[in-house]
MIDOSE-1310 file (N, C-alpha, C; in nm, 2 decimals, decimal comma, always signed):
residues 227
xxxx	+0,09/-0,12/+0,00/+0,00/+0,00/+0,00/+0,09/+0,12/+0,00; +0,07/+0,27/-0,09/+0,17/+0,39/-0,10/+0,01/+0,47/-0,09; +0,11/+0,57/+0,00/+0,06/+0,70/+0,00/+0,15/+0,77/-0,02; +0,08/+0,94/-0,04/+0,18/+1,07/-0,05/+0,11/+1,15/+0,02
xxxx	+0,19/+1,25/+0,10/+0,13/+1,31/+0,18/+0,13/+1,43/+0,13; -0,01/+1,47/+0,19/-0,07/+1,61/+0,12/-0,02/+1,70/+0,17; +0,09/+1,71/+0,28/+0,16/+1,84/+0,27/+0,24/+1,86/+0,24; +0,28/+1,79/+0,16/+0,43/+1,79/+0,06/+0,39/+1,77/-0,09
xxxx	+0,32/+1,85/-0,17/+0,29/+1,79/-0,28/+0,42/+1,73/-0,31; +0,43/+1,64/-0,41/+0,56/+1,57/-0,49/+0,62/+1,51/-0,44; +0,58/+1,48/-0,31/+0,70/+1,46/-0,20/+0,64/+1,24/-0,29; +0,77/+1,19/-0,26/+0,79/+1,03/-0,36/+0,65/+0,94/-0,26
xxxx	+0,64/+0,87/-0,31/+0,54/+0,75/-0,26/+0,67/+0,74/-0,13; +0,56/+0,67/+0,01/+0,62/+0,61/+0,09/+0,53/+0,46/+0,11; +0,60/+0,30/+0,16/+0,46/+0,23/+0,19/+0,45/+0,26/+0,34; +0,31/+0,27/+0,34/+0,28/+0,26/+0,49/+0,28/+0,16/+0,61
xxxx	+0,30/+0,20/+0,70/+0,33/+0,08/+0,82/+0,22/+0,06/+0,87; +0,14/-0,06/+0,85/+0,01/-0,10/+0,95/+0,01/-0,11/+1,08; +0,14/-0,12/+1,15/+0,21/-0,14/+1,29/+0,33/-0,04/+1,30; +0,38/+0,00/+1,41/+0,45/+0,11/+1,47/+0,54/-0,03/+1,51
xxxx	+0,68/+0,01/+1,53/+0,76/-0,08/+1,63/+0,73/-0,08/+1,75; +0,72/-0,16/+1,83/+0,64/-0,19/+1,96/+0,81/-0,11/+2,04; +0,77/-0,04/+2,17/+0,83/+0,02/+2,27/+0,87/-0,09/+2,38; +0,98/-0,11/+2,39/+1,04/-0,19/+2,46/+0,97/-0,23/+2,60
xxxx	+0,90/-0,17/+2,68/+0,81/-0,17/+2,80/+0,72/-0,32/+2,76; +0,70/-0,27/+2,63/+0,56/-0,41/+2,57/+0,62/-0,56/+2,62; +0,76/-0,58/+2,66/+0,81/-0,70/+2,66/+0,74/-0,74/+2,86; +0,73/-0,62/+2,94/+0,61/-0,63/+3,07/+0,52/-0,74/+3,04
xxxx	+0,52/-0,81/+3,09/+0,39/-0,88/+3,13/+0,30/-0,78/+3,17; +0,17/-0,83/+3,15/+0,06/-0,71/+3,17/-0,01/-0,76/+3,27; -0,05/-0,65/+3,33/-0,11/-0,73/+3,51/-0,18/-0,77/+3,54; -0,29/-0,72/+3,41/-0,40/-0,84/+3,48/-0,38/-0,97/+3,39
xxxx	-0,29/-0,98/+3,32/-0,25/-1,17/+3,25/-0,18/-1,21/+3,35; -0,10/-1,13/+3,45/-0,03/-1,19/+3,58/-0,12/-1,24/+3,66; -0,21/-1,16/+3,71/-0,30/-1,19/+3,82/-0,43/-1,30/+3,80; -0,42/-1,34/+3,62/-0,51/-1,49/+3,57/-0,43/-1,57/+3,61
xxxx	-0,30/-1,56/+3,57/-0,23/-1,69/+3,59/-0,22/-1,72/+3,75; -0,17/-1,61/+3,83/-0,19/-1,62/+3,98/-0,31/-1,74/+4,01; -0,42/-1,66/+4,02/-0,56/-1,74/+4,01/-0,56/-1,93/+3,98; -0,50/-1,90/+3,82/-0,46/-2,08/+3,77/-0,40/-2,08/+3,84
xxxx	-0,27/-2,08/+3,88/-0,14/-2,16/+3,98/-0,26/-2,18/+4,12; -0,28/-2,13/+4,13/-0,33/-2,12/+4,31/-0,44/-2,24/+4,28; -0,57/-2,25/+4,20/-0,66/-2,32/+4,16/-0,64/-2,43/+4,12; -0,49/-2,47/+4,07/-0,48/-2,61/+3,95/-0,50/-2,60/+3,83
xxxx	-0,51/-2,48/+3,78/-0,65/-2,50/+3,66/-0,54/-2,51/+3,54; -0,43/-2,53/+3,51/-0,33/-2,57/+3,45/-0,25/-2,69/+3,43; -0,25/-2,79/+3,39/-0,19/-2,90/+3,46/-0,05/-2,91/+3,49; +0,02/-2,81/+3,38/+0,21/-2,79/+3,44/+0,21/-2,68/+3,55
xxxx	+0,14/-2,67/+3,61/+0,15/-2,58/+3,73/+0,05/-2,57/+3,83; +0,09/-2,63/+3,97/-0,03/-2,65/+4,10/+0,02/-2,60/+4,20; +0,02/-2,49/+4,27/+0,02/-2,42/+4,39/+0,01/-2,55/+4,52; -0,06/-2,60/+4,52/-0,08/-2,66/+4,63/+0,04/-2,81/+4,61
xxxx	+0,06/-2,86/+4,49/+0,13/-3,01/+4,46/+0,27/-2,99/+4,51; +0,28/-2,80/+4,43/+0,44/-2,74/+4,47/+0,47/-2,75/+4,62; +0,32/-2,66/+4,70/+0,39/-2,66/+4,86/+0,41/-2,82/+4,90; +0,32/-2,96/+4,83/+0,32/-3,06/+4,91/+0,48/-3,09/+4,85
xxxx	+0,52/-3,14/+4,74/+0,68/-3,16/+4,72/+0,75/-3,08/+4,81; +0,71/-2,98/+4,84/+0,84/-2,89/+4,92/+0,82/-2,96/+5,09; +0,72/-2,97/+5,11/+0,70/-2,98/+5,26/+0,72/-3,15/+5,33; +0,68/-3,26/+5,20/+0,73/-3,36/+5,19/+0,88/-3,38/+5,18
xxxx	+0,96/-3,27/+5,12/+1,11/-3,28/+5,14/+1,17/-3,27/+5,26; +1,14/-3,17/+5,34/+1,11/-3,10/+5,48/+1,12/-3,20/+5,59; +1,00/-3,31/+5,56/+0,98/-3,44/+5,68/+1,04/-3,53/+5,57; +1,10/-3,53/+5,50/+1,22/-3,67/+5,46/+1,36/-3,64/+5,55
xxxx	+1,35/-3,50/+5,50/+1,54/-3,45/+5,57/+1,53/-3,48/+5,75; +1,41/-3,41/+5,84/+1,38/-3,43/+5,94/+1,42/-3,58/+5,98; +1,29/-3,64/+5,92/+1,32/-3,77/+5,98/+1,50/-3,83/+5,99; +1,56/-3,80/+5,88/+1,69/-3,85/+5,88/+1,75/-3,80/+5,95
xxxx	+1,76/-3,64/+6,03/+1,83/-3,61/+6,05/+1,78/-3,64/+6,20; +1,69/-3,66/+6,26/+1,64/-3,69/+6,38/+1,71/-3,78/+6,45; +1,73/-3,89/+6,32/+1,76/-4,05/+6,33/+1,92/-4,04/+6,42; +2,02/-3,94/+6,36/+2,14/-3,93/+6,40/+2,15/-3,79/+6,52
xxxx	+2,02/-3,79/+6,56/+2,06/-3,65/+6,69/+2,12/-3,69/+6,80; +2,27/-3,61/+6,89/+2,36/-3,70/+6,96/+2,25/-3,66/+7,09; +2,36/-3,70/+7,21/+2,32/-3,71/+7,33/+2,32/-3,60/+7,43; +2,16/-3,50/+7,46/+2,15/-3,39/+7,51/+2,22/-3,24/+7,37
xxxx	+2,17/-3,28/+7,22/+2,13/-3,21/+7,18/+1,98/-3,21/+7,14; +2,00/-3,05/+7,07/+1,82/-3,02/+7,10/+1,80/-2,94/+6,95; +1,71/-3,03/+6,89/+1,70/-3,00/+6,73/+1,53/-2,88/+6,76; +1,64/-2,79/+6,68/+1,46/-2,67/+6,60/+1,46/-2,67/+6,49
xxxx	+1,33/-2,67/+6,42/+1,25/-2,63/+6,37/+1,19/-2,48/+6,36; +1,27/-2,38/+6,24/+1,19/-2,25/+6,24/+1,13/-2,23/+6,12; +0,98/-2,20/+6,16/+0,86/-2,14/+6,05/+0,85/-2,04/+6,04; +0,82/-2,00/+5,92/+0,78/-1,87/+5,92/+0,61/-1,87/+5,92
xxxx	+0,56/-1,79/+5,92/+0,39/-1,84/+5,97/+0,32/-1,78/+5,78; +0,31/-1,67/+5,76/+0,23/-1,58/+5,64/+0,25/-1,68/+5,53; +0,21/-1,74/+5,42/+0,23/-1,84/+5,34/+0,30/-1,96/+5,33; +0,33/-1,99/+5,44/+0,41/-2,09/+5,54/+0,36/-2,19/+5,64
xxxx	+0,27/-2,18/+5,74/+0,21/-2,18/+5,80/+0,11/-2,17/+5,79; +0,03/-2,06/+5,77/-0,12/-2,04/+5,74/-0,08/-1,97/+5,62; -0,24/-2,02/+5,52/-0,24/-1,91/+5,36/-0,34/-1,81/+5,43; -0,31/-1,70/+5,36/-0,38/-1,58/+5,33/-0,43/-1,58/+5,23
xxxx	-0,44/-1,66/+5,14/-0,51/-1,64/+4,95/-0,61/-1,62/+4,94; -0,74/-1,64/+5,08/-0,81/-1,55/+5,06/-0,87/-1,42/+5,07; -0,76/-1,38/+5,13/-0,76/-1,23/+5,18/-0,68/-1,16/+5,08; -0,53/-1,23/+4,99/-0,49/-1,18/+4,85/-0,61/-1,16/+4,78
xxxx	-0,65/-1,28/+4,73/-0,76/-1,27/+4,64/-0,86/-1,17/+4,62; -0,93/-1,16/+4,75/-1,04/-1,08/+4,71/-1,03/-0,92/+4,72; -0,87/-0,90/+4,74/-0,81/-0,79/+4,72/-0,75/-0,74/+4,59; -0,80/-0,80/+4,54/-0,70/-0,85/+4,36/-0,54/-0,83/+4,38
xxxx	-0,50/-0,89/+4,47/-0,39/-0,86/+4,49/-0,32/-0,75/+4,48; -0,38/-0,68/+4,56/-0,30/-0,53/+4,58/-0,29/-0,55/+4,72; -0,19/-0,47/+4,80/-0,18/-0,48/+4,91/-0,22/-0,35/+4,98; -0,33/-0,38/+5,14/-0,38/-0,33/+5,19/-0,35/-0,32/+5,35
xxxx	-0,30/-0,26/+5,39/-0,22/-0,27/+5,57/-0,37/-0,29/+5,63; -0,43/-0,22/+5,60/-0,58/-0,25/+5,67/-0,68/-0,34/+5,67; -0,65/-0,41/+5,52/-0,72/-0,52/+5,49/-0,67/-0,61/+5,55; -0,53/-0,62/+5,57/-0,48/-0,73/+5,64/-0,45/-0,75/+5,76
xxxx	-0,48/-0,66/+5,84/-0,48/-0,64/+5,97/-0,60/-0,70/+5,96; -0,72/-0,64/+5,91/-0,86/-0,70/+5,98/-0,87/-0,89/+5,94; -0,75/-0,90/+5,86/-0,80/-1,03/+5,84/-0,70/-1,11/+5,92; -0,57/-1,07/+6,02/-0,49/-1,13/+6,09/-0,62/-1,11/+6,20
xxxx	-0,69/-1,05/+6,24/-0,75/-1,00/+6,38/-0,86/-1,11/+6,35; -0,92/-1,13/+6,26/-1,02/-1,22/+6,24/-0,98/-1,38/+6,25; -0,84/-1,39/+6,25/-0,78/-1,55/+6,31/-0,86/-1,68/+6,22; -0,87/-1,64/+6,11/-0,96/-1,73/+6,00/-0,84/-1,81/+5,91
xxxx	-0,75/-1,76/+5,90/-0,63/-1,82/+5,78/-0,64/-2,02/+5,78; -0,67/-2,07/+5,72/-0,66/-2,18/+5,73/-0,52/-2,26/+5,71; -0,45/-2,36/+5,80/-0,31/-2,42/+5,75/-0,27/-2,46/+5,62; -0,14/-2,44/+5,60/-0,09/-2,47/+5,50/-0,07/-2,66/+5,54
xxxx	-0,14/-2,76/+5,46/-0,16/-2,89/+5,52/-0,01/-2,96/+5,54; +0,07/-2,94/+5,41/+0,21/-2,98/+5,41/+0,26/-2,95/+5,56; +0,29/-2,80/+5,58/+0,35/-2,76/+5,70/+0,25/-2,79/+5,84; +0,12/-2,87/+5,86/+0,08/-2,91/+5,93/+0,11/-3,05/+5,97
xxxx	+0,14/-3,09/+5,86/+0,18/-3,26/+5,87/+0,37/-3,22/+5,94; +0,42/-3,13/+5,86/+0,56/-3,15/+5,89/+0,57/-3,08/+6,08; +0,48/-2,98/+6,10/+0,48/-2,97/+6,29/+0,44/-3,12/+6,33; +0,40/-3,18/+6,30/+0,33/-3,35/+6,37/+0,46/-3,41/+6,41
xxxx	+0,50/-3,43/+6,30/+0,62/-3,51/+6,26/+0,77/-3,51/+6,33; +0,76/-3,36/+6,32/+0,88/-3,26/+6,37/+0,83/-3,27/+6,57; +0,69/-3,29/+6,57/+0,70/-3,31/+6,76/+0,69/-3,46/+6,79; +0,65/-3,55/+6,70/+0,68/-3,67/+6,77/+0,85/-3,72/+6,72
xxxx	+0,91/-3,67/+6,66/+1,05/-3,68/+6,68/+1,14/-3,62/+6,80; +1,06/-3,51/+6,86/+1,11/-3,45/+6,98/+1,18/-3,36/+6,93; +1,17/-3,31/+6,79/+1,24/-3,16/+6,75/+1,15/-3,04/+6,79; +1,21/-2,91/+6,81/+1,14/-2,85/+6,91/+1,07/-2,71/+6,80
xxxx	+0,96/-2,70/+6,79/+0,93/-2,58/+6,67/+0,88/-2,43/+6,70; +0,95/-2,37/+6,62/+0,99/-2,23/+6,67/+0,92/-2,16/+6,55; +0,83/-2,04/+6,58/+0,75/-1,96/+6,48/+0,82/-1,86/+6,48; +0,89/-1,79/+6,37/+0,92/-1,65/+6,36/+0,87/-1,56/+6,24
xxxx	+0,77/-1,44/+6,29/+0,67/-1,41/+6,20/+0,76/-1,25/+6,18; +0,71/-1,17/+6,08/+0,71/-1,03/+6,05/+0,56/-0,99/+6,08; +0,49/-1,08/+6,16/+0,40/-0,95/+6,22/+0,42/-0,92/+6,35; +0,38/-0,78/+6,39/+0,42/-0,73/+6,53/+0,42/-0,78/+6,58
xxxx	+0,43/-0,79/+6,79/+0,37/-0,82/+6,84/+0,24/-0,77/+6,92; +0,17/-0,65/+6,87/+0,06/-0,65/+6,87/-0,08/-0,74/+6,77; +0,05/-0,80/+6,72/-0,11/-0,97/+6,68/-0,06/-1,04/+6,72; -0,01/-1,08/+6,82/+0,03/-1,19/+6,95/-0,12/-1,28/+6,92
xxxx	-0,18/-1,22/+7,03/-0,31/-1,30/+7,03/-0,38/-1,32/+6,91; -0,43/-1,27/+6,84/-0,49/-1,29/+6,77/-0,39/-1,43/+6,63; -0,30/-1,41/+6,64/-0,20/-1,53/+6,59/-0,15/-1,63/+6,63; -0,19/-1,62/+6,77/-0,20/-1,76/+6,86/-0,32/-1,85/+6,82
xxxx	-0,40/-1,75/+6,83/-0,59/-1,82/+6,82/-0,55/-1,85/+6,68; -0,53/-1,81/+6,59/-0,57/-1,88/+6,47/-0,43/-1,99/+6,43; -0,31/-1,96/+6,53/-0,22/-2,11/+6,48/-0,31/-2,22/+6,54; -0,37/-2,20/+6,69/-0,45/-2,32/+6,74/-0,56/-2,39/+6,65
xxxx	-0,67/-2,26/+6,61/-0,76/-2,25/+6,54/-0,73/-2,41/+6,40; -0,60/-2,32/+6,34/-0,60/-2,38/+6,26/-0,49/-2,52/+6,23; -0,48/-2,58/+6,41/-0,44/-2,78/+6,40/-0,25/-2,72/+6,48; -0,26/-2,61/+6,52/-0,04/-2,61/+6,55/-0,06/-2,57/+6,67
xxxx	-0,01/-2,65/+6,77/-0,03/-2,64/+6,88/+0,13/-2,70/+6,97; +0,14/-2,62/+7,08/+0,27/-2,69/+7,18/+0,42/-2,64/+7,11; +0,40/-2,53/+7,04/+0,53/-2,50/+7,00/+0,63/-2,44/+7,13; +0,77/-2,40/+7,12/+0,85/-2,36/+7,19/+0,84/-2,21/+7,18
xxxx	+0,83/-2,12/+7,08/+0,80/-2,01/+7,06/+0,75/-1,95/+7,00; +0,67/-1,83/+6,98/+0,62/-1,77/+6,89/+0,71/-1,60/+6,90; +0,80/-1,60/+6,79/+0,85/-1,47/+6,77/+0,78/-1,37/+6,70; +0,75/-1,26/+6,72/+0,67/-1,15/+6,64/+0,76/-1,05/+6,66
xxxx	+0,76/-0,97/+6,58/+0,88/-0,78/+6,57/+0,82/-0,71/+6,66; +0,93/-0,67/+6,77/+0,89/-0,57/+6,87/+0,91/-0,44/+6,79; +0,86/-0,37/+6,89/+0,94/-0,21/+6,84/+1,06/-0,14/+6,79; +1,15/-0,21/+6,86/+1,32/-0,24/+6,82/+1,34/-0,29/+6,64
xxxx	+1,24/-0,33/+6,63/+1,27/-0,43/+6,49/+1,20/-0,37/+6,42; +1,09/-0,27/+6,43/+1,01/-0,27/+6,33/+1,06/-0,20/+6,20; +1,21/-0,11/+6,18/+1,28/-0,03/+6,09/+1,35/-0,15/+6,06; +1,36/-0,29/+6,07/+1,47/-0,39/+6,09/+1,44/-0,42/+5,91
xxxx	+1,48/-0,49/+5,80/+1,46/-0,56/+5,74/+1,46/-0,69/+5,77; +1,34/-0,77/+5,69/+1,29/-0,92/+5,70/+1,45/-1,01/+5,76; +1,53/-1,02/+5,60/+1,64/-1,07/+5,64/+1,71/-1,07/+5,75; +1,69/-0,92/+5,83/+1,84/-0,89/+5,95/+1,76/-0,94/+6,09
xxxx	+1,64/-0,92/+6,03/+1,51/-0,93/+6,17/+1,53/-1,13/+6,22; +1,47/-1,16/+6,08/+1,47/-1,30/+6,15/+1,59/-1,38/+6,15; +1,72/-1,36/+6,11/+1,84/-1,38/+6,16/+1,91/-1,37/+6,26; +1,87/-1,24/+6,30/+1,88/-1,21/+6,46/+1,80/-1,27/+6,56
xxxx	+1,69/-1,32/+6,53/+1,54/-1,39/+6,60/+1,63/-1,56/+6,58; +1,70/-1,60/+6,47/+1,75/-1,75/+6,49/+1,87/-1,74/+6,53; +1,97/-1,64/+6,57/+2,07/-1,63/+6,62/+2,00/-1,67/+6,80; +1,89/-1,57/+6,83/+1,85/-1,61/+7,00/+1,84/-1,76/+7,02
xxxx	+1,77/-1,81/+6,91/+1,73/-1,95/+6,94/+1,88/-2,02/+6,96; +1,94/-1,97/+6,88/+2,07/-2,09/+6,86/+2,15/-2,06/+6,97; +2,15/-1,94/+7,08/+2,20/-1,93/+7,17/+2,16/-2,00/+7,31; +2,03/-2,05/+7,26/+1,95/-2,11/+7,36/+1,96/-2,26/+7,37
xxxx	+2,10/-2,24/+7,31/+2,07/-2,38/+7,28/+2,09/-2,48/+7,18; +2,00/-2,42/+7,11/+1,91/-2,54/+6,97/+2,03/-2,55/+6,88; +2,00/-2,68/+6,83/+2,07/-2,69/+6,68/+1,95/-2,63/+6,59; +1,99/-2,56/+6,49/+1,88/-2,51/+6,38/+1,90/-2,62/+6,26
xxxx	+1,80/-2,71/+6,27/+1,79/-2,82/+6,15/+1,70/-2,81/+6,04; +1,61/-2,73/+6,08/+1,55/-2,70/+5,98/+1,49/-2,56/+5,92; +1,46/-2,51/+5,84/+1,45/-2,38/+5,82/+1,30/-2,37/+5,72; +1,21/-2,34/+5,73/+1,10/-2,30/+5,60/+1,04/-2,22/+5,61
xxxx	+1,03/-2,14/+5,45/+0,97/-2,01/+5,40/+0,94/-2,03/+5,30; +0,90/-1,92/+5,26/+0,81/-1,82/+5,14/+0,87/-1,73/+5,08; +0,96/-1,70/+5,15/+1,09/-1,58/+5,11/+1,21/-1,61/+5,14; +1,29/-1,61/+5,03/+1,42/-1,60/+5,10/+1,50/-1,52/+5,19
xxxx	+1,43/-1,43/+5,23/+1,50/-1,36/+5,32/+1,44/-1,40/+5,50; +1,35/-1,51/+5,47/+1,31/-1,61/+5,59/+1,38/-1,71/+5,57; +1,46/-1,71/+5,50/+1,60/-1,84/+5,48/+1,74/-1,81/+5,53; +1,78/-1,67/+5,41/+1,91/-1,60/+5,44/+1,95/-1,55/+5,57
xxxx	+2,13/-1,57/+5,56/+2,16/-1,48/+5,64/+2,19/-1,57/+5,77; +2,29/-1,50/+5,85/+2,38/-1,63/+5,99/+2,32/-1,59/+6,15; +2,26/-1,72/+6,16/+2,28/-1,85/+6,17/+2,19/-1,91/+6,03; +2,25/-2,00/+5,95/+2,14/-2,07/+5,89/+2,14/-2,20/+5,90
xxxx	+2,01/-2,22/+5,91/+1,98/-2,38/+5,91/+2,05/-2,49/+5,86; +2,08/-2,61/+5,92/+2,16/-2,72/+5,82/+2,09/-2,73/+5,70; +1,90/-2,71/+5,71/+1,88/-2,75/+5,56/+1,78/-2,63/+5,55; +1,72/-2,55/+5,46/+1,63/-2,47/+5,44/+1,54/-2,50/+5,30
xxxx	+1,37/-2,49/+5,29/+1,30/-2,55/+5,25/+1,20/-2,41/+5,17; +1,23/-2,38/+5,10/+1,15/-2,24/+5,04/+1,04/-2,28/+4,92; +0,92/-2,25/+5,02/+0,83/-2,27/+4,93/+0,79/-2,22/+4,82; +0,71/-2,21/+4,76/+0,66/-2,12/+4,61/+0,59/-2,01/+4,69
xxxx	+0,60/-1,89/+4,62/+0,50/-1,75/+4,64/+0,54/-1,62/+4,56; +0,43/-1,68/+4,42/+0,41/-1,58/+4,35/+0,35/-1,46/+4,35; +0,25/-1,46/+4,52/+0,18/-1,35/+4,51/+0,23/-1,22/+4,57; +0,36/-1,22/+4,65/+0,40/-1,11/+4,68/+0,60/-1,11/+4,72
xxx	+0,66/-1,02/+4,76/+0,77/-1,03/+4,74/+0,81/-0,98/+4,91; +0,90/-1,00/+5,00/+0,98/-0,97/+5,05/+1,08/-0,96/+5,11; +1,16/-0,86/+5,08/+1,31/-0,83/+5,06/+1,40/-0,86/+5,16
């Protein structure tokens, strides 16, 4: 196809481009094709990809290494276990969800206070497993400790019960980043004592950083990031 353009009489035929060259930005994934596939992973509705199959392979790894490593614990040492609780412990996906995943401090406050989060099953089977071995399990969360209670009631609520501690970010910590925060929270335990045998998250920065675990177990979480 040629045109000439009318404010150049004479000016030569040029052909015209039906498409512009696409702007490098275009190579973005676009957010709401992100937040379908979110939906499929979390749902199944894909068959090369299941949110739930991923956490059971991860958490099944979890109580293989345990159990082995139980088998060889010496005489008057003391094996932990540290969780992280937010996609770990208990899901929030429905409190993502019906947020479209945007993040809301207020929405999710009202949904830690409401103590509804249902367990993550993997990590419920691996606390079972991890206390009739006599390894000792240690919660260390990035929420304050003004949801103490209310994150007690819903670990009970939902099947975790008889842990050794539940750590939450005092005041001191609240400028802390994830990484330095709960590093320093597994540095107390290992002073206490414990061997750190096992380690699982949602983030790597609930992995990283000294003391770390002889083995660490990092689940899948597409839905948020942090640092």
């Amino acid at each position: 196809m040629l045109f000439l353009c009318a404010a150049f009489p004479g000016a030569a035929p040029i052909a015209a481009q039906t498409v512009a060259p696409v702007a490098p930005g275009e190579r973005i994934a676009n957010l709401d094709t992100v937040k379908r596939k979110l939906r499929a992973y979390h749902d199944c509705a894909r068959a090369t990809a299941c949110y739930q199959s991923d956490l059971d392979l991860e958490a099944r790894r979890a109580i293989a290494f345990l159990a082995r490593r139980a088998a060889h614990v010496r005489a008057r040492e003391k094996l932990a276990l540290i969780l992280d609780i937010d996609e770990t412990s208990l899901s929030n996906y429905e409190e993502l969800e019906s947020g479209n995943f945007e993040w809301s401090p207020a929405r999710f406050n009202a949904w830690v206070d409401a103590a509804k989060a249902p367990a993550i099953p993997g990590t419920l089977h691996l606390v079972q497993a991890a206390q009739q071995l006599g390894v000792g399990v240690f919660f260390i969360t990035g929420r304050p400790e003004s949801q103490r209670e209310a994150t007690e009631k819903n670990l009970r609520a939902a099947g975790f019960d008889h842990w050794q501690e539940l750590i939450l970010r005092g005041n001191a910590d609240a400028k802390t980043t994830a990484l330095a925060y709960k590093s320093a929270a597994r540095g107390r335990i290992a002073a206490e004592g414990y061997r750190i045998v096992l380690n699982i998250g949602d983030q790597w920065s609930d992995l990283r950083g000294k003391p770390m675990a002889e083995f660490s177990v990092k689940y899948p979480d597409p839905f948020y990031f942090v640092p």
